[in-house]
NUNURO-494057 format. One record per residue (C-alpha): residue in three letters; x, y, z. Coordinates in steps of 0.001 Angstrom, whole numbers, padded with zeros to 6 digits. Example, Ala and Ser with C-alpha at 12.3 -4.5 7.8 and 13.67 -1.06 7.14 Angstrom:
<nodes>
NODE   residuo         x         y         z
NODE       ALA    012300   -004500    007800
NODE       SER    013670   -001060    007140
</nodes>
This chain:
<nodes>
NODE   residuo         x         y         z
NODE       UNK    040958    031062    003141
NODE       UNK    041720    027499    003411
NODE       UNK    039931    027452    006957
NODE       UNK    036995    028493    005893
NODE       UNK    036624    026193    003172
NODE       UNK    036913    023575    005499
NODE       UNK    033998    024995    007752
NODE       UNK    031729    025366    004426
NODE       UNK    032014    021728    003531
NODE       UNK    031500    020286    007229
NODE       UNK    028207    022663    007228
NODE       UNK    027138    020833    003752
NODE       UNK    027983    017209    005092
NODE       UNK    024687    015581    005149
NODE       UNK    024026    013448    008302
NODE       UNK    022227    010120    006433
NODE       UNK    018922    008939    008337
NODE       UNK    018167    005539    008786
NODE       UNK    015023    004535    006609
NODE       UNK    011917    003736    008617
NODE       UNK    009792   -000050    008971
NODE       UNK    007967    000665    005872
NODE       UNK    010838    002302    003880
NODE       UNK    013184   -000837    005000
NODE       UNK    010420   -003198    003809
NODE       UNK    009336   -001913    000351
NODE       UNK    013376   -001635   -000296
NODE       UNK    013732   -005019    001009
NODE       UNK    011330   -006697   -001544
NODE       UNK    010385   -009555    000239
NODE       UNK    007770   -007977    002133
NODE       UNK    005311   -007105   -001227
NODE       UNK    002660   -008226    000148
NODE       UNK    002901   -006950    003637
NODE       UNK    003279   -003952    002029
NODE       UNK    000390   -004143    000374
NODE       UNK   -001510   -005282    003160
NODE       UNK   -000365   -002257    005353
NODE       UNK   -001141    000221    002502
NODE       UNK   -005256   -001323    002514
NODE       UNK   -005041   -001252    006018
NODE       UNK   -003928    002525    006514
NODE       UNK   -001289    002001    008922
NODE       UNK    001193    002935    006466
NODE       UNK    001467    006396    008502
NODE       UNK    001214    004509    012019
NODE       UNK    004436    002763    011247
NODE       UNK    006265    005638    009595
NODE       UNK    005614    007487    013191
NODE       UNK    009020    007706    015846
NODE       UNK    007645    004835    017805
NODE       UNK    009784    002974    018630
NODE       UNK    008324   -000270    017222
NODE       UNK    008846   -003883    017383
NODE       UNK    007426   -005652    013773
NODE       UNK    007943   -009345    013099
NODE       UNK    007283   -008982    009731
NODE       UNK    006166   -012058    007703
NODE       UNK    007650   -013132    004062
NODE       UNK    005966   -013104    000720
NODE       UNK    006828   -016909    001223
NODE       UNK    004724   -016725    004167
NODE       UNK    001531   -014842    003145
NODE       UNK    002208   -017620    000140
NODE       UNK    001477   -020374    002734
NODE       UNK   -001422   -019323    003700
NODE       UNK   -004501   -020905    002425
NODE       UNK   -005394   -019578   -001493
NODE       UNK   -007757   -016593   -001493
NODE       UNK   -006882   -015897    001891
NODE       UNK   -004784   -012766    001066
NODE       UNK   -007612   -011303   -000882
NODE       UNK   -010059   -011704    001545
NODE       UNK   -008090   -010202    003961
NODE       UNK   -007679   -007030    001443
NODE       UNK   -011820   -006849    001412
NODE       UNK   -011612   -007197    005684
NODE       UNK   -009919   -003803    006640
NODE       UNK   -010903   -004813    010114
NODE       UNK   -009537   -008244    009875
NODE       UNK   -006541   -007328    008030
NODE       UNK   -005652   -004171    010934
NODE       UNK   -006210   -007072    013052
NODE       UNK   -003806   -009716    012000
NODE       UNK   -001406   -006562    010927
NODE       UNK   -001408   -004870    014631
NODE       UNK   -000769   -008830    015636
NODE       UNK    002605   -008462    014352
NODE       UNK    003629   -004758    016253
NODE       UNK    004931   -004988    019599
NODE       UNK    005336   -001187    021281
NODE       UNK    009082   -000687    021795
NODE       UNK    012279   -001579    020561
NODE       UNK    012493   -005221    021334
NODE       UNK    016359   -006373    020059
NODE       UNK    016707   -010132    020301
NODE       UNK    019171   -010184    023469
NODE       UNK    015989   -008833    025064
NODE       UNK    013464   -011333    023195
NODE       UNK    015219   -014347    024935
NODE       UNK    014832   -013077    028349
NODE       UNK    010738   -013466    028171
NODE       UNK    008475   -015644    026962
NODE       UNK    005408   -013211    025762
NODE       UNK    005126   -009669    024095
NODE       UNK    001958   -007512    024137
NODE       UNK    000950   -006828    021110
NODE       UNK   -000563   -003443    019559
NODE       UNK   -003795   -005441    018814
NODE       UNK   -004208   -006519    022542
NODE       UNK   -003206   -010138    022941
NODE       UNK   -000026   -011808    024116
NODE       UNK    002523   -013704    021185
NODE       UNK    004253   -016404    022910
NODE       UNK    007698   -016034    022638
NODE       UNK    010117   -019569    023162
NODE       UNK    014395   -019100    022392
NODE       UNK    014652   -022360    023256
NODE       UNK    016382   -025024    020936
NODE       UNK    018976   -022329    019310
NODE       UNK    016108   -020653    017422
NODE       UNK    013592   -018275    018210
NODE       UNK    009867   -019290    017961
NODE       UNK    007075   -016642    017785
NODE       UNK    004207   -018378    018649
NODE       UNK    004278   -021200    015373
NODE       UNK    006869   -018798    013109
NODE       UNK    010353   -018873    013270
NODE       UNK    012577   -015636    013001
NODE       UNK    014441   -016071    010322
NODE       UNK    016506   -012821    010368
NODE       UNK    016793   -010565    013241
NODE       UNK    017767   -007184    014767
NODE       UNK    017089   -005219    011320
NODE       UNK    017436   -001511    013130
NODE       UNK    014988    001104    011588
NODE       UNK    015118    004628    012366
NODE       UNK    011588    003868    014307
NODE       UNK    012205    000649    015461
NODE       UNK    013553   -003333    014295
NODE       UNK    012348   -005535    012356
NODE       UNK    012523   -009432    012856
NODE       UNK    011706   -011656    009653
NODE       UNK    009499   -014456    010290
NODE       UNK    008150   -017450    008073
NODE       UNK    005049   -017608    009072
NODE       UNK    001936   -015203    009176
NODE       UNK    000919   -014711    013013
NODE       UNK   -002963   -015161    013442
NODE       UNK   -004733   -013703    016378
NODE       UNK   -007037   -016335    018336
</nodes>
């Protein structure tokens, strides 16, 4: 009797799933308004997919910096915004033990970020990662401080 007790509650242990990119970021709550802008975009679904994807994922602080109105303008661009959005995706898992090793990533949008890990810090073409290696289930996340634009 006792055994089989013992089976029952192994069968009923629940194996916990790491939370996606775009669960990690709305339960983060410093990535509103990349939220937001991912949500207008549509690529809400994109980035909930296996992947694996690489997101340097700017601050609230950082869409802050950016010139007033620009945010909202953005949110009336869907093509724009998918632009600059896709900017910050890199296909693959790129950890940052890997990210020091090159000096460019293809991006999902089609150009090249240039990538320096010189000076003790890493530098994604003018933002600094400020936290990195957060593993997703699909993915990792790298914090920057600056919002990437695409030339």
């Amino acid at each position: 009797m006792l055994a089989q007790k013992s089976s029952e509650s192994k069968t009923r242990h629940k194996v916990e799933k790491m939370a996606d990119i775009v669960d990690t970021a709305v339960s983060a709550g410093s990535f509103k308004t990349l939220v937001a802008a991912v949500q207008a975009a549509g690529l809400v679904e994109t980035l909930k997919s296996p992947g694996p994807f690489t997101v340097f994922a700017p601050t609230d602080e950082a869409f802050g910096n950016l010139p007033a109105g620009t945010v909202d303008s953005l949110l009336n661009d869907i093509p724009q915004l998918t632009k600059i959005l896709t900017y910050h995706v890199v296909s693959g898992k790129v950890m940052a033990a890997d990210v020091v090793k090159i000096d460019s990533a293809a991006t999902v949008e089609g150009s090249n970020l240039k990538i320096d890990a010189s000076n003790g810090s890493v530098k994604v073409n003018n933002a600094t990662v400020i936290t990195a290696d957060l593993e997703v289930d699909n993915g990792v996340i790298h914090v920057i401080d600056t919002v990437l634009l695409p030339e």
